[in-house]
C-alpha positions as CSV (number, residue, x, y, z in Angstrom):
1,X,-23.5,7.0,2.8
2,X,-19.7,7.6,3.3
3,X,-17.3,6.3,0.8
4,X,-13.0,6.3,0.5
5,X,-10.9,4.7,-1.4
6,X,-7.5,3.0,-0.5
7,X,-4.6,1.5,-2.4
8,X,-3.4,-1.6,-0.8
9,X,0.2,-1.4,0.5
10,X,1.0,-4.3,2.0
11,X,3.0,-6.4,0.1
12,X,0.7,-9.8,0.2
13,X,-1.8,-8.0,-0.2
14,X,-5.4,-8.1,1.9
15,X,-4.5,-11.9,3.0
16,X,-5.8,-14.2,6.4
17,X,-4.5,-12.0,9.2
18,X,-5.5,-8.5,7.9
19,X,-8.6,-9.9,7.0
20,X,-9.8,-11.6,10.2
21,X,-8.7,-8.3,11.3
22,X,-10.9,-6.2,9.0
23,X,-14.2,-8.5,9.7
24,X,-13.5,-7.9,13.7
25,X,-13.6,-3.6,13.0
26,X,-16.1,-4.0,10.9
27,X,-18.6,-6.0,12.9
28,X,-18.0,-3.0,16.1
29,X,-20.5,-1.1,13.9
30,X,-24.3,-1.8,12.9
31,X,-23.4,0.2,9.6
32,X,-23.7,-1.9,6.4
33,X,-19.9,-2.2,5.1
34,X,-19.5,-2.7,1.4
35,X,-16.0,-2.9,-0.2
36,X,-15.5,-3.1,-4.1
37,X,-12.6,-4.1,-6.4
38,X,-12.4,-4.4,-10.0
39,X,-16.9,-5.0,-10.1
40,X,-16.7,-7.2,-7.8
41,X,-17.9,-6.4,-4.4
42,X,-17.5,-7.9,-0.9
43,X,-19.5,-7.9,2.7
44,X,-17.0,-6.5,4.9
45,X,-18.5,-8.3,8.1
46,X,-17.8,-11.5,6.8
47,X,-14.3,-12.8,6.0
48,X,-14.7,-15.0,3.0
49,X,-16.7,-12.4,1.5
50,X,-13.3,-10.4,1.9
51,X,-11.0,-12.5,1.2
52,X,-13.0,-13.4,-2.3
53,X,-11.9,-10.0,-3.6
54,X,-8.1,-11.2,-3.7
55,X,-7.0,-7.6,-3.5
56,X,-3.6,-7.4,-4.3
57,X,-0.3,-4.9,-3.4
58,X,-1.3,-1.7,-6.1
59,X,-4.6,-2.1,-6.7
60,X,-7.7,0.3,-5.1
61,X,-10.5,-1.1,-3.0
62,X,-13.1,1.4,-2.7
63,X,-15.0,1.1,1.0
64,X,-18.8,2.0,1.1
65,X,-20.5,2.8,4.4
66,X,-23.9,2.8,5.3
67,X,-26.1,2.9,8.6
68,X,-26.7,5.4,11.7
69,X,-23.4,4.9,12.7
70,X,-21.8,5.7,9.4
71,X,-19.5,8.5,10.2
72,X,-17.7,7.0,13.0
73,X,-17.5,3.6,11.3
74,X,-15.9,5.7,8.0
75,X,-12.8,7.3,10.4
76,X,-12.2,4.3,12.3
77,X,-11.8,2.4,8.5
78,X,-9.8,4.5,7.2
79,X,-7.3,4.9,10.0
80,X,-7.2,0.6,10.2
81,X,-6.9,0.2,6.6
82,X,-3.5,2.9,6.6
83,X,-2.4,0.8,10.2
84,X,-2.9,-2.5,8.2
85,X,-2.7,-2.8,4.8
């Protein structure tokens, strides 16, 4: 399993667009993708799953992978969440 942790930066916050956008990267991979704020914790491959974590600008989602293709799902995460959010 491969696990980060990012601070959102955009200023709205993981809203619609950025999480359409999410769901989309997400689905490329047959990894499980788990993401977790405040004890709650969210399917990443499915956007109202996502967008029920109402992550806001300041506060830490932390992004568990797991699956065969785990290691190249974790990089391409972590580079889309510093692009978008």
């Amino acid at each position: 399993m491969k696990e980060f942790s990012y601070v959102i930066q955009d200023n709205e916050g993981i809203h619609a667009r950025p999480a359409g956008l999410l769901v989309k990267e997400a689905q490329k991979y047959t990894a499980e993708v788990k993401l977790q704020k405040s004890g709650k914790q969210a399917d990443a491959k499915k956007i109202f799953s996502v967008m029920s974590l109402a992550a806001k600008k300041g506060e830490t989602v932390t992004v568990q992978i797991s699956g065969s293709d785990e290691d190249t799902c974790a990089q391409s995460l972590q580079a889309f969440f510093k692009e978008n959010l």
